[in-house]
Structures are given as C-alpha cells and as structure tokens.
PDB file with SEQRES, HELIX, SHEET and CRYST1 records, atoms N, CA, C and O in Angstrom:
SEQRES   1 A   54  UNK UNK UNK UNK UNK UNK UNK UNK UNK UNK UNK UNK UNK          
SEQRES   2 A   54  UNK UNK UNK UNK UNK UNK UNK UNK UNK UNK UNK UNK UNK          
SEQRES   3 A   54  UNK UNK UNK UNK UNK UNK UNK UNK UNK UNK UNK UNK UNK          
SEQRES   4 A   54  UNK UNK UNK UNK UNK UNK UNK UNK UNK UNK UNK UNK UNK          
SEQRES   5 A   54  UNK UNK                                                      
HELIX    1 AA1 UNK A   25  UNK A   30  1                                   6    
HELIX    2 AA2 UNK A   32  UNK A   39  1                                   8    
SHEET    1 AA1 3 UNK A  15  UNK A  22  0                                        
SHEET    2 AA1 3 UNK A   2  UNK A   9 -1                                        
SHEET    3 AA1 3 UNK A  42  UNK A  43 -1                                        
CRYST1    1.000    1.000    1.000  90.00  90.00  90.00 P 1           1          
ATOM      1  N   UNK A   1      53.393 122.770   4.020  1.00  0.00           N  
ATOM      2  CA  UNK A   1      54.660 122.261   4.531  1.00  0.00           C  
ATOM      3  C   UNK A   1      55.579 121.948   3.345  1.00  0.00           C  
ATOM      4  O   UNK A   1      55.142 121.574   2.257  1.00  0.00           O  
ATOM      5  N   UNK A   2      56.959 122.134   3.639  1.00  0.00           N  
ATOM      6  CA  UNK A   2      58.025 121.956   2.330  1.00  0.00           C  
ATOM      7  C   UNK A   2      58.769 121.176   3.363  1.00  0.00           C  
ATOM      8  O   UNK A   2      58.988 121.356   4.561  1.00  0.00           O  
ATOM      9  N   UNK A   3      59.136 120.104   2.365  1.00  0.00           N  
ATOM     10  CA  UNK A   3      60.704 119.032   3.025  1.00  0.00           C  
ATOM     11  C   UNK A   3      61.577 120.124   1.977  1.00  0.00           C  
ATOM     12  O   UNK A   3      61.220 120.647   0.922  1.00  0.00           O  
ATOM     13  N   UNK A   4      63.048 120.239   2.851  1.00  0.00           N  
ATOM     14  CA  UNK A   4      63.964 120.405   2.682  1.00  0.00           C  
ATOM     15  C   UNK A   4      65.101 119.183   2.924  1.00  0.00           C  
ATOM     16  O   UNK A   4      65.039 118.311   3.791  1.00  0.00           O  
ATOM     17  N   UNK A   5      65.949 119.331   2.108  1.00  0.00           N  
ATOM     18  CA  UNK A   5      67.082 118.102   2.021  1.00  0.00           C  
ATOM     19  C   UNK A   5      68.553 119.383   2.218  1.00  0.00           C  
ATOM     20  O   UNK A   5      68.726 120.480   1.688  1.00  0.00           O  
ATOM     21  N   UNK A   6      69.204 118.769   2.996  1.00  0.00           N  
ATOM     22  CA  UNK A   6      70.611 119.590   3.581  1.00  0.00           C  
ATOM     23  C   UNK A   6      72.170 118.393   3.478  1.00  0.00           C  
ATOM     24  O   UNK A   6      72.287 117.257   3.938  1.00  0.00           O  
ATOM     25  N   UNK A   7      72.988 119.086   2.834  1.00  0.00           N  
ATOM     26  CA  UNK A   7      73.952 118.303   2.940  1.00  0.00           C  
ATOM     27  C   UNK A   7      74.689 119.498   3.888  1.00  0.00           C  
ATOM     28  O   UNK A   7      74.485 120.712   3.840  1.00  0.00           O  
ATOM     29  N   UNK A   8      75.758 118.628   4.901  1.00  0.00           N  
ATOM     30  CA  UNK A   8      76.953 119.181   5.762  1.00  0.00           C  
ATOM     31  C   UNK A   8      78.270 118.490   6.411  1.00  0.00           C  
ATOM     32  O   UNK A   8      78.294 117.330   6.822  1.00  0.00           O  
ATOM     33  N   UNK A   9      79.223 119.281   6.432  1.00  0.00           N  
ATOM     34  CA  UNK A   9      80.437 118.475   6.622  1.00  0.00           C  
ATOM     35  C   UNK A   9      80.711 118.825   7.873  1.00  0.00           C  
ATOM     36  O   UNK A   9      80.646 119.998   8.239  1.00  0.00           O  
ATOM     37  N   UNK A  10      81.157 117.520   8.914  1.00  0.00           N  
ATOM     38  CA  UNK A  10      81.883 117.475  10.185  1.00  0.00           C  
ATOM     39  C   UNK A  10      83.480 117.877  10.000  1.00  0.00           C  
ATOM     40  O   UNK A  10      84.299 117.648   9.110  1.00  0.00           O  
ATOM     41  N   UNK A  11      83.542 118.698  11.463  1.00  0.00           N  
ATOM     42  CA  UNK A  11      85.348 119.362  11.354  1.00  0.00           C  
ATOM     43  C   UNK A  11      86.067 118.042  11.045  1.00  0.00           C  
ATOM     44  O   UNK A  11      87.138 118.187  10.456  1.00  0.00           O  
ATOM     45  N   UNK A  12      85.682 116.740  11.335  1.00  0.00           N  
ATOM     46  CA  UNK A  12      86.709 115.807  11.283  1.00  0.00           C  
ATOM     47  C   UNK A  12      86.612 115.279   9.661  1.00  0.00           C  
ATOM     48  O   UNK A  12      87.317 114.304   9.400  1.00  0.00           O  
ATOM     49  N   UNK A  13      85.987 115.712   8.817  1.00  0.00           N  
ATOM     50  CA  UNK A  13      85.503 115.940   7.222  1.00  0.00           C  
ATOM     51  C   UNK A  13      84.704 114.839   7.278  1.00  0.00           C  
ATOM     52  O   UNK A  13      84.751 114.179   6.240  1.00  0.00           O  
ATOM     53  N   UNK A  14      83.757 114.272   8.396  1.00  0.00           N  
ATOM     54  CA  UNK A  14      83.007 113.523   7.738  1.00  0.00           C  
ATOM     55  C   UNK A  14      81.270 113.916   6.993  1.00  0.00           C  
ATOM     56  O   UNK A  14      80.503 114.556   7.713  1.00  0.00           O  
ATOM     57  N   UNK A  15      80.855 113.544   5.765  1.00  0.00           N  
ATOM     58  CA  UNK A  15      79.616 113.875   5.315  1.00  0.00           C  
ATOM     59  C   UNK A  15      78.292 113.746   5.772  1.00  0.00           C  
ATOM     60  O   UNK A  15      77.933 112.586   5.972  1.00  0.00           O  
ATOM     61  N   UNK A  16      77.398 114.720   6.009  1.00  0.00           N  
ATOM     62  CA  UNK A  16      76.034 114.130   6.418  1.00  0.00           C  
ATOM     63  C   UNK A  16      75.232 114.513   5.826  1.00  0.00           C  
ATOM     64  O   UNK A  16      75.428 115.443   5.044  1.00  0.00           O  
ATOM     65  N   UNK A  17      73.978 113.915   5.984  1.00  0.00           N  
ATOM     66  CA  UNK A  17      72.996 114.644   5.247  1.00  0.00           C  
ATOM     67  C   UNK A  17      71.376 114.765   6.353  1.00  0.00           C  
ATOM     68  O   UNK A  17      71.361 114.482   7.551  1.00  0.00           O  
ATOM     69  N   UNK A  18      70.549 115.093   5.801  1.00  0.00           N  
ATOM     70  CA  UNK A  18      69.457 115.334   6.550  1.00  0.00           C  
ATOM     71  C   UNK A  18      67.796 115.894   5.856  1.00  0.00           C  
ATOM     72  O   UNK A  18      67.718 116.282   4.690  1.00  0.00           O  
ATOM     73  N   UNK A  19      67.049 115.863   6.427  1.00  0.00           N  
ATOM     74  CA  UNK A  19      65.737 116.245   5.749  1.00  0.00           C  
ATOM     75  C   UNK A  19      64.701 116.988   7.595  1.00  0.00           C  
ATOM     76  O   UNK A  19      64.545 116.665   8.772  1.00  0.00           O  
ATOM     77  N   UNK A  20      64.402 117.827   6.844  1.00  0.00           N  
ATOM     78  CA  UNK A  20      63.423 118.495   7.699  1.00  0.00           C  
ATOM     79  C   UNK A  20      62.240 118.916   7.060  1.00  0.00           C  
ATOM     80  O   UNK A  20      62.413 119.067   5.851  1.00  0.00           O  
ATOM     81  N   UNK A  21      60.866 119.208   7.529  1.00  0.00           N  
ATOM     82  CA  UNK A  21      59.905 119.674   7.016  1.00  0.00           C  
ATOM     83  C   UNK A  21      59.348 120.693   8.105  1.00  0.00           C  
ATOM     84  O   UNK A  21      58.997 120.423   9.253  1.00  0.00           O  
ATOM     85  N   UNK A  22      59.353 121.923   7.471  1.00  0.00           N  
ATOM     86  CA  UNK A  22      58.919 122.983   7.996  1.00  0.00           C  
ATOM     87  C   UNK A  22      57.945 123.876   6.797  1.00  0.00           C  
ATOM     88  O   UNK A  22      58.014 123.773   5.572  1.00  0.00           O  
ATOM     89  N   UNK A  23      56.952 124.849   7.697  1.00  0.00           N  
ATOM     90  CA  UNK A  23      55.955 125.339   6.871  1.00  0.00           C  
ATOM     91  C   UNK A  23      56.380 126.138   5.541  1.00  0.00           C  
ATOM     92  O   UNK A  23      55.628 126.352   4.590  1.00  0.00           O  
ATOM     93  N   UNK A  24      58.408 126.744   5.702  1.00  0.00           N  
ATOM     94  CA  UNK A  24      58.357 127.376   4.877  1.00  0.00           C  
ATOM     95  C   UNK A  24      59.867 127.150   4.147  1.00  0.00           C  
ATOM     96  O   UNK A  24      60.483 126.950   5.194  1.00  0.00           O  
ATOM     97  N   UNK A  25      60.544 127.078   3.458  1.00  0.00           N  
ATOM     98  CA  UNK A  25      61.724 127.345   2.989  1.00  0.00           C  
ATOM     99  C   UNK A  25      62.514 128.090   3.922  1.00  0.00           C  
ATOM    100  O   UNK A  25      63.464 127.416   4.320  1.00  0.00           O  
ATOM    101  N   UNK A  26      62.454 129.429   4.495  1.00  0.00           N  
ATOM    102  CA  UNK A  26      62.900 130.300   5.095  1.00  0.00           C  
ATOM    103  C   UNK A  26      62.929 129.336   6.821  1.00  0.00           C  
ATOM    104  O   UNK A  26      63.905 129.165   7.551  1.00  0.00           O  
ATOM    105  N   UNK A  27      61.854 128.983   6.976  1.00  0.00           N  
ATOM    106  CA  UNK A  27      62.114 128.178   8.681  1.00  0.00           C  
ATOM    107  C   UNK A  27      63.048 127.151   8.478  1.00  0.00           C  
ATOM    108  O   UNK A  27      64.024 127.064   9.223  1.00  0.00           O  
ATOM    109  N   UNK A  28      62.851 126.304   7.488  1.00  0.00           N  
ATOM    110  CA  UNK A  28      63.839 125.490   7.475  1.00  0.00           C  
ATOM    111  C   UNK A  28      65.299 125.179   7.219  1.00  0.00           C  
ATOM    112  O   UNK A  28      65.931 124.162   7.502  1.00  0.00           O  
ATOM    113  N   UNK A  29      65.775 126.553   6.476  1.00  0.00           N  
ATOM    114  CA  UNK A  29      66.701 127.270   6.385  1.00  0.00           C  
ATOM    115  C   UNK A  29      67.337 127.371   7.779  1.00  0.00           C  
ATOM    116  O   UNK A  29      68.350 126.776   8.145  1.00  0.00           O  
ATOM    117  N   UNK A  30      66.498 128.313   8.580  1.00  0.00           N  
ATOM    118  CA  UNK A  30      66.860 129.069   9.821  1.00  0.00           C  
ATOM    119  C   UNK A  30      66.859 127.707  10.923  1.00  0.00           C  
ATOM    120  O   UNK A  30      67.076 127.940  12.112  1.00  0.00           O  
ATOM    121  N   UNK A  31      66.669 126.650  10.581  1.00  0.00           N  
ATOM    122  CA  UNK A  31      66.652 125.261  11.882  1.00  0.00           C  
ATOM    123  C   UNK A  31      67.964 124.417  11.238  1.00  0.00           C  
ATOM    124  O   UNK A  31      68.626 123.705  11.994  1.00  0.00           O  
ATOM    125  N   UNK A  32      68.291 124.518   9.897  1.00  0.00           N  
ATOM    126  CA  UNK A  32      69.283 123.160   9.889  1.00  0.00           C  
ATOM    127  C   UNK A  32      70.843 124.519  10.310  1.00  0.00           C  
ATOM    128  O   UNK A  32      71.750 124.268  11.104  1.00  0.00           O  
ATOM    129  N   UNK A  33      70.712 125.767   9.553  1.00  0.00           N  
ATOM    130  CA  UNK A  33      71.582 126.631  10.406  1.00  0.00           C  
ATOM    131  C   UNK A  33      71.670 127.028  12.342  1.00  0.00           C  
ATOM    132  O   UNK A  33      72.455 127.779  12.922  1.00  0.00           O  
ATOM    133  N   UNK A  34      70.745 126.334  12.806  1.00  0.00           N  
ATOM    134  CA  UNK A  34      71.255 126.325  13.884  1.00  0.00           C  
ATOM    135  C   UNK A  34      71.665 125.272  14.487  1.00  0.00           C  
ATOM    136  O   UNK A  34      72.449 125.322  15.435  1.00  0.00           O  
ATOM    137  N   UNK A  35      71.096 124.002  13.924  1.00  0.00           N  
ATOM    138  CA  UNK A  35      71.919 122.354  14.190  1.00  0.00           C  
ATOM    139  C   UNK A  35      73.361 122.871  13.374  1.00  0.00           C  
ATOM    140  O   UNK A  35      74.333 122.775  14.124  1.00  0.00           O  
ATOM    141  N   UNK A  36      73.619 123.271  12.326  1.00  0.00           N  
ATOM    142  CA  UNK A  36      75.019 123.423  12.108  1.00  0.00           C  
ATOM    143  C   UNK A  36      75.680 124.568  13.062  1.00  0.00           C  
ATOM    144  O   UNK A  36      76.851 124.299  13.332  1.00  0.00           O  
ATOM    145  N   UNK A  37      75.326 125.471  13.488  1.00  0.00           N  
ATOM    146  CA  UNK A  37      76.065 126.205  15.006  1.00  0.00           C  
ATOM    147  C   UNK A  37      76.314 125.559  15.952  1.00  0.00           C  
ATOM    148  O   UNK A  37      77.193 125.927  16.731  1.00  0.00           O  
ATOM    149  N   UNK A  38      75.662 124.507  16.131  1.00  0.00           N  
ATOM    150  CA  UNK A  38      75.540 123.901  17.770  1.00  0.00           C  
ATOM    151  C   UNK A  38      76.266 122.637  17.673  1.00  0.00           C  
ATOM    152  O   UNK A  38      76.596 122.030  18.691  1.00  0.00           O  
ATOM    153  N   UNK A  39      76.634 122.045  16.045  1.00  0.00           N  
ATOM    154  CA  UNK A  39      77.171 121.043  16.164  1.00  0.00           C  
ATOM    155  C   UNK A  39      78.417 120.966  15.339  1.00  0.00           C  
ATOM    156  O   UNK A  39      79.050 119.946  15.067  1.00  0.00           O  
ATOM    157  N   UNK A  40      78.731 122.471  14.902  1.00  0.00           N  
ATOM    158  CA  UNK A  40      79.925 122.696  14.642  1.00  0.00           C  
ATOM    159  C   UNK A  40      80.344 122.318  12.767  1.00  0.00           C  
ATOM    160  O   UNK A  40      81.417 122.037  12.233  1.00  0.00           O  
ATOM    161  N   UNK A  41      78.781 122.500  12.136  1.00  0.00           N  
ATOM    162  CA  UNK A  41      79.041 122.146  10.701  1.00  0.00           C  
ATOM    163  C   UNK A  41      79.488 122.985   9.512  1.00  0.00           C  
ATOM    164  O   UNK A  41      79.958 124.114   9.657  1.00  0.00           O  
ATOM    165  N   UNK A  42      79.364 122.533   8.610  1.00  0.00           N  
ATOM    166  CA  UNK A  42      79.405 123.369   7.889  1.00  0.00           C  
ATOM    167  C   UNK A  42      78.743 122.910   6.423  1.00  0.00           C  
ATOM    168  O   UNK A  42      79.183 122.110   5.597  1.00  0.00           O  
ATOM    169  N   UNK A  43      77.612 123.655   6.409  1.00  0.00           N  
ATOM    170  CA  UNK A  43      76.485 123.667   5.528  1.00  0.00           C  
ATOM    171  C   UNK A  43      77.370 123.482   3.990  1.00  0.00           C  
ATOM    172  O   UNK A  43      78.360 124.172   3.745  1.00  0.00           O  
ATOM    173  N   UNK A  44      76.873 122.525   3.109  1.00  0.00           N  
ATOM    174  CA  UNK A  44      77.515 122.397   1.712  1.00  0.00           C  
ATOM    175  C   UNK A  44      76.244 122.707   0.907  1.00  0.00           C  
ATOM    176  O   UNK A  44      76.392 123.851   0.477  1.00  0.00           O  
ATOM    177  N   UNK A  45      75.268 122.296   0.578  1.00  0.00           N  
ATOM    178  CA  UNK A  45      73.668 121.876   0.325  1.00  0.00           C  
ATOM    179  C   UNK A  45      72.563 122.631   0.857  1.00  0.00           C  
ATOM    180  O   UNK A  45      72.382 122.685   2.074  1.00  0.00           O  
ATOM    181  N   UNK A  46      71.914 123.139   0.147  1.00  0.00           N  
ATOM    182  CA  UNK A  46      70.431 122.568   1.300  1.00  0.00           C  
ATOM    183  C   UNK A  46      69.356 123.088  -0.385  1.00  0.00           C  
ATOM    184  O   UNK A  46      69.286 124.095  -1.089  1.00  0.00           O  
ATOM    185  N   UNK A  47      68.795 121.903  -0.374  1.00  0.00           N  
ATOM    186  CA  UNK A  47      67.767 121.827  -1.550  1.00  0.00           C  
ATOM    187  C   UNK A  47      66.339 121.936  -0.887  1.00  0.00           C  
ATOM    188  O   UNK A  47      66.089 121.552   0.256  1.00  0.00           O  
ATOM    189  N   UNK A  48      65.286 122.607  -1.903  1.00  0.00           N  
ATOM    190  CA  UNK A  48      63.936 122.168  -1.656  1.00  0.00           C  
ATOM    191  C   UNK A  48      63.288 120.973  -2.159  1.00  0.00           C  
ATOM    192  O   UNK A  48      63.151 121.212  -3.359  1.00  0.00           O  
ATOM    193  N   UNK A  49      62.897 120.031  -1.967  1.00  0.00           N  
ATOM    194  CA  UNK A  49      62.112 118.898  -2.405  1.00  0.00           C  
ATOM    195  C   UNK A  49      61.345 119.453  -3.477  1.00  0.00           C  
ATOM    196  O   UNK A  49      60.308 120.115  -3.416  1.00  0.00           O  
ATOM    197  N   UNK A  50      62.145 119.009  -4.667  1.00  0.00           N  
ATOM    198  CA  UNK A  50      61.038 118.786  -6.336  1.00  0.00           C  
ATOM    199  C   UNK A  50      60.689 116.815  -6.303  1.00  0.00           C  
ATOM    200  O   UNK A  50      59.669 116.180  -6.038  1.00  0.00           O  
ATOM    201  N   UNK A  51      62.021 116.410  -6.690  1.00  0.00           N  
ATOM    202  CA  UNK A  51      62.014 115.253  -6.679  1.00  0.00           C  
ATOM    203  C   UNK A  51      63.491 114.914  -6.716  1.00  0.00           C  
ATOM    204  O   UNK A  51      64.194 114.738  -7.710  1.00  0.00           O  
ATOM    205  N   UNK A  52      63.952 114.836  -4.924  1.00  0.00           N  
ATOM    206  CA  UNK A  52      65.335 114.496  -4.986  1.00  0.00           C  
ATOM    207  C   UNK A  52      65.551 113.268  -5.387  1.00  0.00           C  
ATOM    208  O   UNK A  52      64.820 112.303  -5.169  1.00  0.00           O  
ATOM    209  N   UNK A  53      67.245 113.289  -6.385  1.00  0.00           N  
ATOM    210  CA  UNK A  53      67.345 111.885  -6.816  1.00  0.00           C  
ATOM    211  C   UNK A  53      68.746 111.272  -6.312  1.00  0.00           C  
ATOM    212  O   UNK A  53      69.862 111.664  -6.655  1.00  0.00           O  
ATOM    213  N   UNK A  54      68.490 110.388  -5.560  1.00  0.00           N  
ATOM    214  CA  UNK A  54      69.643 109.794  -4.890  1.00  0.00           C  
ATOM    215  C   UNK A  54      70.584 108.720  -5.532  1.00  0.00           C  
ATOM    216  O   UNK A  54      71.536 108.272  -4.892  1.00  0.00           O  
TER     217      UNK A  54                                                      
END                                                                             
C-alpha cells in the first residue's frame, strides 16, 4: 500500500488537500481524479509519501 498526498483548488478558489492509500500510485492517481470530476476540482499536487513535510 502507498499513501498519496493531493493538493486541489475549488471553482470558488478555495484550497484543499487530502491523503488516500491505495495499493498503487497509479490507483490512487485514478481515485483523487475522479473526486476532482465529480466535485468540480482542479488537481494542483499529488505527491507520493517519502516523508511529507508540513
């Protein structure tokens, strides 16, 4: 399993961010691109977990 970390911007420009863990880079890719279709985003980010630093 890989965490992925995603940053995305709302039409009204507000910032979000998010984390998913899926088995592969490529699935998790293909799941935060369809929360951004369905909720109208637009993807800025999307990192693999080394050691994100906030």
């Amino acid at each position: 399993m890989i965490e992925v970390r995603f940053t995305a911007q709302k039409p009204n420009g507000q910032i979000l961010s998010g984390t998913f863990t899926e088995p592969t880079f490529k699935d998790a890719k293909k799941k935060i691109q369809k929360l951004a279709e369905k909720n109208q985003l637009k993807i800025q980010k999307i990192e693999k977990k080394v050691a994100f630093l906030y």
